[in-house]
C-alpha positions, 0 to 999 in steps of 0.5 A: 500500500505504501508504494501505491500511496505515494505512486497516486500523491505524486500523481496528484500533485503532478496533474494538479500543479500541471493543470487545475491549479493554473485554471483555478489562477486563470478563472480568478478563483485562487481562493479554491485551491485547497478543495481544488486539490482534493477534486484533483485526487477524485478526477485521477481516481478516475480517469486511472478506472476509465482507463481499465474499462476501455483497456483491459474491460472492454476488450475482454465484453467484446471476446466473451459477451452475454448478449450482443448489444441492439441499443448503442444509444442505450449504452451511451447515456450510461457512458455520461452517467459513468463520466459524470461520477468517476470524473469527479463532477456529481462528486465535486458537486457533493463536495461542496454541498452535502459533505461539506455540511455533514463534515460541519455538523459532525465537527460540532458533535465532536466539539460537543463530546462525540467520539471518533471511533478509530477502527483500525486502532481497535487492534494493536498494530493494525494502524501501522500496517497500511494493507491490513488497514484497507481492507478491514475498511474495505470489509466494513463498507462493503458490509455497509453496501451490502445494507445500504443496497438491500434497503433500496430494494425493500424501501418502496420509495428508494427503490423507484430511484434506484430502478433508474439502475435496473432499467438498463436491459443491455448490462455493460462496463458502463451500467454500475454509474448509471444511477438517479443522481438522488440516490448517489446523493443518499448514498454517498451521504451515508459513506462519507457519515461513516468514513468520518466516524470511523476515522478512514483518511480522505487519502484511503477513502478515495482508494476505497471508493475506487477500488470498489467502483472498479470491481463493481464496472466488472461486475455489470460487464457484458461478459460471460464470466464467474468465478467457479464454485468457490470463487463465486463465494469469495467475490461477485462475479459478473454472472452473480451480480446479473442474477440481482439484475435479472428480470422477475428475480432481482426485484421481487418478492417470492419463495423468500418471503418478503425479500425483494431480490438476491444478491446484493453483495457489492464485492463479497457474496458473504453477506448474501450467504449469512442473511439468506439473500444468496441465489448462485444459479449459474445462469446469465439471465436476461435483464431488467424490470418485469413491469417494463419487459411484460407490460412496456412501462416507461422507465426512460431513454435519455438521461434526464428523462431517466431522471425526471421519471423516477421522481414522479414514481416516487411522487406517485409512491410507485 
């Protein structure tokens, strides 16, 4: 980890001095430049997942797909959500507005008492080992995902935005950014409210986030990919993650009582084996929202039409 670090710090530096600081001079807003050093990192972390989705991801949809793609124009509005998300602009937004109020109000609750649970300082030693660091943060968020992900599906009213995510019948690379920018919002709220209180670095928040996006592109990849009988256990693949999105099956009650779904790991199908939301049929089952597929509804073409959609049904409670 420690090399990794430093490799992205002198990144960072390099593109922020090369580039966004000289803008920022240029543009008259000097007074940015500190938060405009933190976007630096967001728009690095991004581009460097572009760069394995076009290079390495993409090559490998187009040699093993699951189906042959009818709708480019489909696949290209979930390439501006990918671009809006991994290069930093929903996540500047953020920044300044809802991050930026949730680090005030958290700051006066430590003014106040509130104490800031170190979890990796839990352990003696952990702290000083930087691996053994990320990945016991990258497991509690992923257990965090894994709540977080299932409650869009159980809470009527979050899950008419996240169905924004569903609708997509042509899963690609691209397909994990497409999401309604309310529930991002909701989303990132609760990941930043958590990365505060347990004391994770903004340095290894943004690694964390990263990496995590990154295995999620795979995941929603057009490939015929899975992991075998016990990787699948180990990591979603992309053939376990396309039974979530699969049509009657990822979002609907059934022989699982109330459950509203399968597998809603975001890296490790542990959580779906321990709370009983596994399903680890082997198949690449066509995508999207049975409403939609059997009786047509409208759940958007472009972008904002996606987006305006999914606050009438909220408004509408369905």
């Amino acid at each position: 980890m420690p090399p990794l670090t430093d490799w992205f710090a002198s990144a960072q530096q390099w593109l922020f001095e090369a580039f966004i600081q000289p803008l920022a001079f240029t543009l008259g807003q000097a007074g940015l430049i500190e938060d405009g050093f933190v976007a630096t990192g967001w728009l690095l972390a991004g581009l460097l997942q572009i760069a394995v989705l076009v290079l390495l991801i993409g090559p490998a949809q187009r040699r093993w797909p699951v189906q042959e793609l009818s709708d480019r124009a489909a696949v290209r509005v979930d390439i501006l959500y990918t671009l809006v998300h991994r290069l930093g602009l929903f996540k500047l937004a953020m920044f300044f507005t809802l991050e930026s109020w949730l680090a005030d109000a958290i700051g006066r609750l430590r003014a106040h008492g509130l104490p800031t649970l170190q979890l990796d300082g839990l352990w003696p030693g952990v702290s000083d080992r930087a691996l053994v660091s990320f990945c016991l943060y990258l497991v509690v968020f992923d257990f965090i995902g894994y709540l977080v992900h299932r409650a869009q599906h159980q809470w009527n009213w979050w899950w008419q935005l996240h169905a924004v995510h569903h609708s997509q019948r042509q899963m690609t690379m691209w397909s994990d950014a497409r999401n309604h920018l309310l529930d991002s919002a909701l989303t990132d709220a609760i990941f930043v409210c958590a990365a505060i209180l347990i004391g994770v670095a903004p340095s290894q928040f943004v690694l964390l986030v990263a990496a995590t996006q990154l295995m999620q592109s795979l995941q929603h990849a057009n490939l015929r990919l899975g992991f075998g009988r016990i990787g699948e256990r180990l990591a979603v693949s992309p053939r376990f993650h396309r039974r979530h999105h699969a049509v009657g099956i990822g979002h609907e009650a059934g022989a699982r009582g109330r459950l509203k779904g399968v597998n809603f790991g975001v890296l490790f199908p542990w959580w779906d084996s321990l709370l009983g939301s596994a399903d680890y049929a082997g198949r690449f089952e066509a995508t999207g929202i049975r409403d939609q597929v059997q009786a047509g509804r409208d759940y958007g073409r472009g972008f904002w039409d996606q987006q305006w959609l999914a606050l009438k049904r909220v408004a509408r409670r369905g």
